[in-house]
TISELUM-720931 format. One record per atom (N, C-alpha, C): x, y, z; residue in one letter. Coordinates in Angstrom, 2 decimals. Example, Ala and Ser with C-alpha at 12.3 -4.5 7.8 and 13.67 -1.06 7.14 Angstrom:
BEGIN
13.19  -5.69  7.80  A
12.30  -4.50  7.80  A
13.20  -3.30  7.80  A
12.85  -2.25  7.08  S
13.67  -1.06  7.14  S
12.90  0.03  7.87  S
This chain:
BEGIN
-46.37  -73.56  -13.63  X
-45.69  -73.63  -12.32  X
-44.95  -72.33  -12.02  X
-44.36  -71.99  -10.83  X
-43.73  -71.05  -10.66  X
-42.50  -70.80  -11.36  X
-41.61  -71.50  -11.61  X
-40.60  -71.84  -12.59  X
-40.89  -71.38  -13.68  X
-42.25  -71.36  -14.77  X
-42.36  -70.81  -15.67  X
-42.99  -69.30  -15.43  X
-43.71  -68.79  -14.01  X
-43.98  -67.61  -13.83  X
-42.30  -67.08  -14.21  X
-41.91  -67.09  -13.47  X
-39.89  -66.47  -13.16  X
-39.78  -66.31  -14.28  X
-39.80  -67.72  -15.77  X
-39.49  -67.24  -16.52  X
-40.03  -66.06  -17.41  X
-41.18  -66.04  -17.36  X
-41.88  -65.22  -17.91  X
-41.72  -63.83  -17.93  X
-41.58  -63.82  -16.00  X
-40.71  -62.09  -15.64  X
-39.33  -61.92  -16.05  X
-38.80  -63.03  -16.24  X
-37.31  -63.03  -16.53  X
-37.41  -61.97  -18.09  X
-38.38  -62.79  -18.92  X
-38.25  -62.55  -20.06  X
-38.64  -61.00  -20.63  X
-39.58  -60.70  -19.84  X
-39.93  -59.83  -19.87  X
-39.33  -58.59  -19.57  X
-38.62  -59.19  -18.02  X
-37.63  -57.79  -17.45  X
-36.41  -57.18  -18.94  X
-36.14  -58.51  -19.44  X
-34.94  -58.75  -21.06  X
-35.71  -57.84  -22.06  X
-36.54  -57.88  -22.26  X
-37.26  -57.30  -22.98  X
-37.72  -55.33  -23.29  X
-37.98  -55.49  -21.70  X
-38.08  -53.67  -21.70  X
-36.53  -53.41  -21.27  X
-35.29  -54.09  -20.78  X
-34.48  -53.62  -20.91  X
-33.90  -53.55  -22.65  X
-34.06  -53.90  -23.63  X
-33.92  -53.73  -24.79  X
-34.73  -52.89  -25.24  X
């Protein structure tokens, strides 16, 4: 669902900011 797209970019955006 879209809810888990978001999370996915969420996680991701967390990610290359680390």
């Amino acid at each position: 669902m879209k809810t888990l797209l978001l999370t996915l970019v969420v996680v991701t955006i967390v990610c290359l900011d680390l």
